[in-house]
N, C-alpha and C positions, 0 to 999 in steps of 0.2 A: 643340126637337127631342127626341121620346122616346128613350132609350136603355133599349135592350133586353139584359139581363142574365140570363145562364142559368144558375141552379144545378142542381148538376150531384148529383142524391143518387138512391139506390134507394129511398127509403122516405117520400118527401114531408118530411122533417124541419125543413128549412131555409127552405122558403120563407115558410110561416108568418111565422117569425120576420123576414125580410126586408121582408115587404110591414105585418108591423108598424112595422119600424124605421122605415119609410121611404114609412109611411102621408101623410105632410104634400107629401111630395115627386114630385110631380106626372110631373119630366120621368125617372122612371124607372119601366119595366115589368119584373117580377119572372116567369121562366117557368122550370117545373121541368121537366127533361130525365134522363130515366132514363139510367144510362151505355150500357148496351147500342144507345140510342139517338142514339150523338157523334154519328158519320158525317151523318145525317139531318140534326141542328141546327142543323152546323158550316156547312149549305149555305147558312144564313139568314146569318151572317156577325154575330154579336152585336158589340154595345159591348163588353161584358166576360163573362167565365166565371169560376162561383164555385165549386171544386170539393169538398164535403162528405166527406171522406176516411174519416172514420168510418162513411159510409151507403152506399158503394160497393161493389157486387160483385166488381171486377175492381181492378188492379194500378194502382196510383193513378201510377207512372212513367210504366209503359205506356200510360195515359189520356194524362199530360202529354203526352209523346212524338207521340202520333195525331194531338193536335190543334195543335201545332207544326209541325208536316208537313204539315199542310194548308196548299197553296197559297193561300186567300185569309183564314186566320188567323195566319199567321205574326208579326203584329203586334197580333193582339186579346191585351188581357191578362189575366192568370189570375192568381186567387187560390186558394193551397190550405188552407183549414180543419181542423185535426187534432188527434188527442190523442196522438198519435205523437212523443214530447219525445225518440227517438234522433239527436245531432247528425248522424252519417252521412246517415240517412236524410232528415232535414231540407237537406241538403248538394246530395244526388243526384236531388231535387227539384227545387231552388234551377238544377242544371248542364241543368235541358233547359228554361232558358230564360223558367221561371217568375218573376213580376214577385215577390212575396208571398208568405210561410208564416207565418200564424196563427197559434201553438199557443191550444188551449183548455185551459183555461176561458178563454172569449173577453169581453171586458171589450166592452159592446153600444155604447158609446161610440167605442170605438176603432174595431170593424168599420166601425160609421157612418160616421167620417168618413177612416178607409181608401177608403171606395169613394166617398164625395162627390170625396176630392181626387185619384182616378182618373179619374172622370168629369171635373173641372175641367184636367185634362191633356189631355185627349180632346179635349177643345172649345178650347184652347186649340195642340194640333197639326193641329186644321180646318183654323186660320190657315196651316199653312205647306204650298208647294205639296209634294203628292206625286209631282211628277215630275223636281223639281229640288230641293227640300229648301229652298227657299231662303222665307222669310220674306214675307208677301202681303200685300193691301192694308191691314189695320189694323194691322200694326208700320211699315210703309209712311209710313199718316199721322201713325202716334205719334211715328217718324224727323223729319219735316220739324216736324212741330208743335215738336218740342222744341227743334230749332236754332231757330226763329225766337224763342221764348220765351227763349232767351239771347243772343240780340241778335249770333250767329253769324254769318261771311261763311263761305257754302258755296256748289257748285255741284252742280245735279242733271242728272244723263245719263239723258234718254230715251232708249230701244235699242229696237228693232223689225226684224223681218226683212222684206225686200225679197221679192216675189211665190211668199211662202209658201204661200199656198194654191194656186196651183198648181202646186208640190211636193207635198203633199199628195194632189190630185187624180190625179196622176201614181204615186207612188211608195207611196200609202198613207200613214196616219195613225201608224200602228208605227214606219216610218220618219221621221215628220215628230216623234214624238216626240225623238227619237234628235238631230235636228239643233237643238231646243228643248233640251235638254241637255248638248251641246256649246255652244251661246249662252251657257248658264250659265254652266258652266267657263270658258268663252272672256272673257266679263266678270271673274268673281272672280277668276282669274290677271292679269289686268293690273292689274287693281284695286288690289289688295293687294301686289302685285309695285314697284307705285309708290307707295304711300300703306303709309305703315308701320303708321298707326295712325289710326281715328275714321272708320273708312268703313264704308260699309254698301252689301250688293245686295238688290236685292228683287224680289219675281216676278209683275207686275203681271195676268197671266194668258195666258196662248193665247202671243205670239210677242213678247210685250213684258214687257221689264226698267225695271227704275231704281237707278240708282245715286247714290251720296250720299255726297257727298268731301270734307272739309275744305281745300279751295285754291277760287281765281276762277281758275287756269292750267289746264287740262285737255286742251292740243290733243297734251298728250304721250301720257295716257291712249286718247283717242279713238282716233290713230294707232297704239296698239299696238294695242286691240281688233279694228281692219279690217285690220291687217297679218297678225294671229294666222289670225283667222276665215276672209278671204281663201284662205289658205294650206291650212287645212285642209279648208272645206267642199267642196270640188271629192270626195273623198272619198266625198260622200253623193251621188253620182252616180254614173251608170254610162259606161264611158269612150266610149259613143257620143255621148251627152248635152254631155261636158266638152269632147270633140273639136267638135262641132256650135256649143257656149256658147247651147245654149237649149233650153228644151222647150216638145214640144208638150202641146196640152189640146184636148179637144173643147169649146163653149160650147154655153149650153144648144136653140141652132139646128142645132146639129151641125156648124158650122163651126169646122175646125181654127183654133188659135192660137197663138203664138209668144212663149214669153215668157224673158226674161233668167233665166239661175242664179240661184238666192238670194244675196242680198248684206244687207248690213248697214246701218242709220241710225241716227243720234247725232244725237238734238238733246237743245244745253246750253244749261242756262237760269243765267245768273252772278247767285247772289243775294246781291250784296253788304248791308253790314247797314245796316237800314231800308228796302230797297228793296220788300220786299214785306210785307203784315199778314194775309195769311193765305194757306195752300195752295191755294186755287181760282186767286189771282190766279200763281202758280210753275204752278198746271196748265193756266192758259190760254196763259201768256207758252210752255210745254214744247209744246203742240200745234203754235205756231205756227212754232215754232224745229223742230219734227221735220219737219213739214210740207215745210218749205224743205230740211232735208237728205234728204228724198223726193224731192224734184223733180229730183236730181240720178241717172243712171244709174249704176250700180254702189255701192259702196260707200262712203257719205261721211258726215261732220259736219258743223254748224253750230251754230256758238255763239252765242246774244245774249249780247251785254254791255251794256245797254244800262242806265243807273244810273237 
């Protein structure tokens, strides 16, 4: 994936020198952006911002500042470039949120691999969901790879919501967010709340979790998570819905249908050690173990233990 990088100078100075640096390296595009022109760029949503302090017409704060306040940059990061060596100033830079300040003379080595191991953060916070913060499929698989390589007795909680989509379909997607992130929370508080230490949640995508515990006893975990969630998601309804205990949906025939609140599913797979040799065989035994505490109405688990 390209990542697109915007320096930020009035006089063209800097990019030159960037698309030199970084002639060999492929997955980055170098685009120069006049300041008078943030507002316009900020709407492309860059990888990173490089902002040449020396070549700018306007108030290099005030620039930081603009482009922090932007709703869908609040998290792009900036680099400020300078020969401005006043600590103050260097300071009141630094407080509106800026990742970086440069001073020049800029050693072409360091910028390099400044913005390489920018970029290697970048791709490396892909991995974790941005709706829940929580950690995705490849720390996911690196989690279970690595217990099994230590010949570890753990157990893995598949979690999934019960006729989430249509919640969704119902309430909207804004809102379905919202009950995806209370799952989360609702997971890592019991989680961790019982496991003092060596556990891990991860955010498998859309309405499913996994969790990864150091014990084969888990039915105290599982009980707490349907006991918590239970209690609270009523919440993300409206009290004609909670009063009622269902909603409707049109299908795609236009016949009304009836479906249960959202509830919650746990299937545990007890991997005691030796039992299994690799993760396909923990994601086949977890389907079939979710499966089963699916079939069950409202909220429930089920565990294999099955050696």
């Amino acid at each position: 994936m390209v990542q697109e990088i915007y320096i930020i100078d009035d006089d063209d100075s800097s990019i030159l020198v960037f698309q030199e640096l970084f002639k060999n390296d492929k997955e980055y595009k170098f685009i120069s952006v006049k300041s008078h022109m943030i507002e316009v760029a900020l709407k492309n949503i860059p990888a990173m911002i490089i902002i040449n302090e020396d070549a700018i017409d306007v108030d290099a704060i005030d620039l930081c500042r603009r482009i922090r306040n932007d709703e869908d940059n609040t998290i792009t990061p900036v680099i400020v470039v300078s020969s401005n060596d006043n600590p103050e100033h260097r300071i009141r830079i630094l407080q509106e949120s800026i990742e970086y300040y440069i001073k020049k003379p800029v050693n072409e080595n360091y910028l390099y691999y400044t913005v390489k191991n920018i970029g290697r953060l970048l791709t490396i916070n892909r991995r974790i969901s941005p709706l829940t913060g929580l950690p995705g499929n490849v720390q996911i698989h690196a989690e279970l790879k690595k217990r099994l390589l230590n010949k570890e007795a753990f157990s893995v909680l598949y979690v999934d919501l019960d006729n989430f989509k249509a919640y969704n379909d119902v309430y909207g997607f804004l809102k379905g967010d919202e009950i995806i992130k209370f799952t989360a929370d609702t997971i890592l508080a019991s989680v961790h709340n019982l496991i003092e230490e060596g556990s891990f949640v991860g955010h498998i995508g859309g309405d499913d979790f996994v969790a990864i515990v150091p014990t084969t006893n888990c039915d105290k975990i599982c009980q707490d998570i349907i006991s918590h969630f239970d209690a609270k998601v009523l919440d993300f309804f409206t009290p004609e819905d909670v009063k009622k205990g269902y909603i409707e949906v049109a299908n795609r025939r236009g016949i009304i249908e009836q479906f249960p609140l959202t509830s919650v599913s746990i299937g545990v797979v007890v991997a005691d050690v030796n039992r299994f040799y690799n993760m396909l065989e923990i994601g086949e035994v977890g389907a079939q173990v979710k499966h089963a505490a699916k079939s069950v109405s409202g909220s429930s688990y089920s565990i294999d233990r099955r050696k």
